[in-house]
C-alpha positions, 0 to 999 in steps of 0.5 A, spaced: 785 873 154 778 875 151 776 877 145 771 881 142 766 883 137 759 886 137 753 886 132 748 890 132 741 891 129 737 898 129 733 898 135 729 903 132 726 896 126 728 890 131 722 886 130 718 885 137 719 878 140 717 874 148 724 875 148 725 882 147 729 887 152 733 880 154 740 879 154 742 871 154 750 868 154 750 861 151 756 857 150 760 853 146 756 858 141 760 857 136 757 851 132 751 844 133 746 846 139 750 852 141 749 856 135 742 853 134 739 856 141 743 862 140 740 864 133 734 862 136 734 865 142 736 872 137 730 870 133 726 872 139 730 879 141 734 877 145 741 880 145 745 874 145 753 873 149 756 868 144 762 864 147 766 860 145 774 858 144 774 859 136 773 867 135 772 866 126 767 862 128 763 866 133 764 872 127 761 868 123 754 866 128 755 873 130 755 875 123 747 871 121 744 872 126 745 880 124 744 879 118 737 875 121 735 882 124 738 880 131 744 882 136 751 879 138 756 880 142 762 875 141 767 874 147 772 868 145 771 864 152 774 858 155 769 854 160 774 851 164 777 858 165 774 862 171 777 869 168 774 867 162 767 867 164 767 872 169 769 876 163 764 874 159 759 875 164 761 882 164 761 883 157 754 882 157 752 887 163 757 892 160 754 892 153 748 890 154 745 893 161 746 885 165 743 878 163 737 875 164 738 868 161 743 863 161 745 857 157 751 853 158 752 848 153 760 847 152 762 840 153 765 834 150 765 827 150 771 827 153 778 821 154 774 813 151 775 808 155 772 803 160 773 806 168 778 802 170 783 803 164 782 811 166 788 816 168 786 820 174 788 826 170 784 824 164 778 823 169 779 830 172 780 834 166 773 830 163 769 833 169 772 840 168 770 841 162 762 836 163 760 838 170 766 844 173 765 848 167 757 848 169 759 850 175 764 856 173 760 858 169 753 859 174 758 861 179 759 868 175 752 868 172 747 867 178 750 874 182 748 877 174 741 874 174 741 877 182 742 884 179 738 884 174 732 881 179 731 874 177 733 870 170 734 863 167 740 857 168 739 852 162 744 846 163 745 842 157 745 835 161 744 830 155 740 824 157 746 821 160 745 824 165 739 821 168 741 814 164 747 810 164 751 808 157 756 802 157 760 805 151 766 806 154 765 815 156 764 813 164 767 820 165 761 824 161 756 820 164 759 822 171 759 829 170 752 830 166 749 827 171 753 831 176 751 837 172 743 835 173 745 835 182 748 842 181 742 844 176 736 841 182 741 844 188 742 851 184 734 851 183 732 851 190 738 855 193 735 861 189 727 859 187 726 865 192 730 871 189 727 868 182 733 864 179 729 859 174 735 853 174 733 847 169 737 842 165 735 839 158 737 832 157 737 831 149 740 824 146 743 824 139 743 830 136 745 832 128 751 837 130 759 838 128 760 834 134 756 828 133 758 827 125 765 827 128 763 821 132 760 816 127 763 819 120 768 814 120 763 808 121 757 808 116 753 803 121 754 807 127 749 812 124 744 807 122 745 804 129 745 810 133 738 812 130 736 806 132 737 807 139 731 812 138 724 809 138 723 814 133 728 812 128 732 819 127 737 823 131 734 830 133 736 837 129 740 843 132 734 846 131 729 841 135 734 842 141 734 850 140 727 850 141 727 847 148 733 852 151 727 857 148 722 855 151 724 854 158 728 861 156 721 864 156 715 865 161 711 859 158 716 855 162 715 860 168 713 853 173 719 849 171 726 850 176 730 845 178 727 840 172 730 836 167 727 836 160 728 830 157 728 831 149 730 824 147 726 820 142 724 816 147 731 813 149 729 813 156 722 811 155 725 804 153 
């Protein structure tokens, strides 16, 4: 079931942004990268769809970017649940007049453990929640984007989607390098009714997720920033201001593309 709360700025002092008179959904809005881009896409003007399976966190995103001068709407949504984002998709049109840009972050690292120890149930629950979210999700969101006459898909692909990883998470990389072939064939299914489809592939990212990961150990952070050639992990913030920029018409040259923000992971 989905619940929902609305917060509005007057329109009649809403600061003017490259993004204003857009309607965005982000997913999995409810903390890390997904309630990053969904402040920073409200800081450009767009009303912004908050989904996410934690309705207190959600107010409370919904809450700031208020008080920022921004507009949510909270629909508490399940990726892996097909009714679920067809409401929140419908949320978006009903309250706000349609959708214009799409990011579908929600995801999660899914059962550890090397590929042949893996139950097939466990394998199947990985890819719905990795890759078959993604796909409920655009299933919904593209036929919106149609009736708004075009828009924007953004996939949160991680950079295991374009590289392997050894550490026991087969699944994860299996299911975001799906999410990257899905990302190219919905770009050229719908590059002629104006439907930009791209994938953001982000290697390690200072975020509720990924401070869960490596709380219990100290050197696994050490280790993990040394994966980068930079030496660091990315912010929130830094993810969030690619999904804005391929949100907005600088990027309008980029569909079926995967953006890869990485510190230089792969490029080793």
């Amino acid at each position: 079931m989905n619940e929902q709360c609305t917060h509005h700025f007057p329109d009649d002092i809403r600061p003017r942004h490259r993004l204003h008179g857009k309607v965005a959904l982000v997913t999995g809005a409810s903390s890390g990268i997904g309630e990053a881009s969904a402040k920073a896409l409200a800081a450009q003007g767009a009303a912004v769809v908050l989904a996410a399976r934690r309705p207190a966190d959600l107010e409370r995103v919904a809450g700031q970017i208020t008080d920022a001068g921004g507009t949510a709407l909270c629909v508490r949504a399940d990726v892996t649940v097909d009714e679920d984002m067809a409401a929140a998709v419908r949320a978006g049109e009903e309250h706000f007049g349609g959708l214009d840009i799409a990011f579908n972050n929600a995801g999660s690292l899914g059962t550890p453990g090397l590929l042949a120890e893996q139950k097939p149930e466990a394998w199947a629950e990985d890819l719905g929640r990795v890759l078959t979210s993604v796909f409920l999700s655009m299933r919904h969101e593209i036929p919106a984007l149609q009736r708004r006459g075009g828009g924007v898909i953004v996939n949160n692909a991680s950079q295991l989607g374009v590289v392997g990883f050894g550490a026991g998470i087969s699944s994860y990389v299996a299911g975001k390098h799906g999410v990257v072939g899905l990302t190219k064939a919905a770009a050229l299914e719908y590059a002629r009714q104006n439907i930009r489809v791209n994938a953001l592939a982000l290697a390690s990212v200072d975020t509720p997720m990924y401070r869960a990961t490596v709380a219990d150990s100290p050197g696994t952070a050490h280790r993990f920033n040394g994966l980068h050639p930079l030496g660091r992990i990315a912010t929130a913030e830094e993810a969030a201001s690619a999904v804005v920029y391929l949100a907005g018409d600088e990027a309008g040259f980029f569909t079926g593309s995967v953006l890869v923000m990485d510190g230089g992971w792969t490029a080793q």
